[in-house]
C-alpha positions in Angstrom: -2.1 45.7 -74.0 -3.2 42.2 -74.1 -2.4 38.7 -71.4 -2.6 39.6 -67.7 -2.2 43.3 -68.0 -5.0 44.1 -70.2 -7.4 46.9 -68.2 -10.5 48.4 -69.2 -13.9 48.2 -71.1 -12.5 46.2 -73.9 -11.7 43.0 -71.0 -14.4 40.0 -71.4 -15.3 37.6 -69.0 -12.4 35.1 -70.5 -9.6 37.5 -70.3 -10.9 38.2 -66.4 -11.0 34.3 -65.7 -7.5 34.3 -67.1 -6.1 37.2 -65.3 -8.0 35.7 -62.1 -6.6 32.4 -62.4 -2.8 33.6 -63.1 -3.3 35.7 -59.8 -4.3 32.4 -57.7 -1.3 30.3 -59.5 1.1 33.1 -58.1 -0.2 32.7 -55.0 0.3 29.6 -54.4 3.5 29.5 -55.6 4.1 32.2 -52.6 3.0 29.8 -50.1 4.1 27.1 -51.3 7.9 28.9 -51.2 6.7 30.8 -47.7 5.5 27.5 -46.0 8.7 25.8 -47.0 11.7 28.4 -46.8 10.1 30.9 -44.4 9.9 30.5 -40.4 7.3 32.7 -38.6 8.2 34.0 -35.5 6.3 34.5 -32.3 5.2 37.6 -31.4 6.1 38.6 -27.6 4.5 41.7 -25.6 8.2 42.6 -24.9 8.4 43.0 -28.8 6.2 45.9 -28.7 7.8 47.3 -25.5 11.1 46.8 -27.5 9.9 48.1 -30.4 8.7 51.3 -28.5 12.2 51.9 -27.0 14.1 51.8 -30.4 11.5 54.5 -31.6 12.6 56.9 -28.7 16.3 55.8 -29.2 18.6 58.1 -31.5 17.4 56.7 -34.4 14.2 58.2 -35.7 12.4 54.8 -36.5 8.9 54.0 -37.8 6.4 51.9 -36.3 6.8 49.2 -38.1 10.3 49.2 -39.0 11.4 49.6 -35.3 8.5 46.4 -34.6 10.6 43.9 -37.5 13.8 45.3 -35.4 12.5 44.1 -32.3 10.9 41.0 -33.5 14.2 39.9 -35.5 16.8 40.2 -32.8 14.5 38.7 -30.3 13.8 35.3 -32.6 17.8 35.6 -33.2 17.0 36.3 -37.0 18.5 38.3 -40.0 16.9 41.3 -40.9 16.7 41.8 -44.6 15.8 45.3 -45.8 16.9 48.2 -48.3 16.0 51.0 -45.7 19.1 52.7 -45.0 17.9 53.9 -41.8 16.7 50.6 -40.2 20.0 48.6 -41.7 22.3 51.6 -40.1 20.4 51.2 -36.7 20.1 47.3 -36.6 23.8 47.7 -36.9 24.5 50.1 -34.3 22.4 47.6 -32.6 24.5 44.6 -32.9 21.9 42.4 -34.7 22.4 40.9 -38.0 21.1 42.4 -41.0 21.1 42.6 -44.7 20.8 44.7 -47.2 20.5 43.1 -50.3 21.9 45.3 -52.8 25.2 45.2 -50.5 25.4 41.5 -50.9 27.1 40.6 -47.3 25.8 39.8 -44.1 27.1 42.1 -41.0 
């Protein structure tokens, strides 16, 4: 295997360097797009006490999933996600969501 994927014994010094320095080229590429495109919202205690209520709701919710639920519809923000479970109950919820490989907003 040989460029930025090559593993093992047979990697010298050069090939790390290279790997290392394609790894902090990506990176900044990722803040530069998150400081740009990106908003950060605040976290509120109410959030978390939010966040608690969805997980004891009728929708069996992780952690962290209901947490971005919370968080989202308090900043007023689309949710973006794949998981079935947390786009079916932002729904139920009222707040906007996406799912990405259904290509529309709701």
């Amino acid at each position: 295997m040989s460029g930025i994927f090559k593993r093992g014994d047979d990697a010298d010094d050069g090939q790390t360097a290279e790997r290392v320095g394609v790894v902090e080229a990506v990176f900044a590429l990722f803040q530069r797009f998150v400081s740009s495109s990106l908003g950060m919202p605040e976290i509120e205690p109410a959030d978390f006490r939010a966040a608690a209520l969805l997980m004891d709701g009728p929708w069996p919710l992780r952690a962290g999933d209901a947490l971005h639920l919370a968080i989202s519809r308090h900043a007023g923000a689309t949710l973006v996600t794949y998981d079935k479970l947390l786009t079916a109950s932002a729904r139920a919820l009222g707040a906007k969501v996406r799912d990405p490989l259904a290509r529309t907003i709701k």
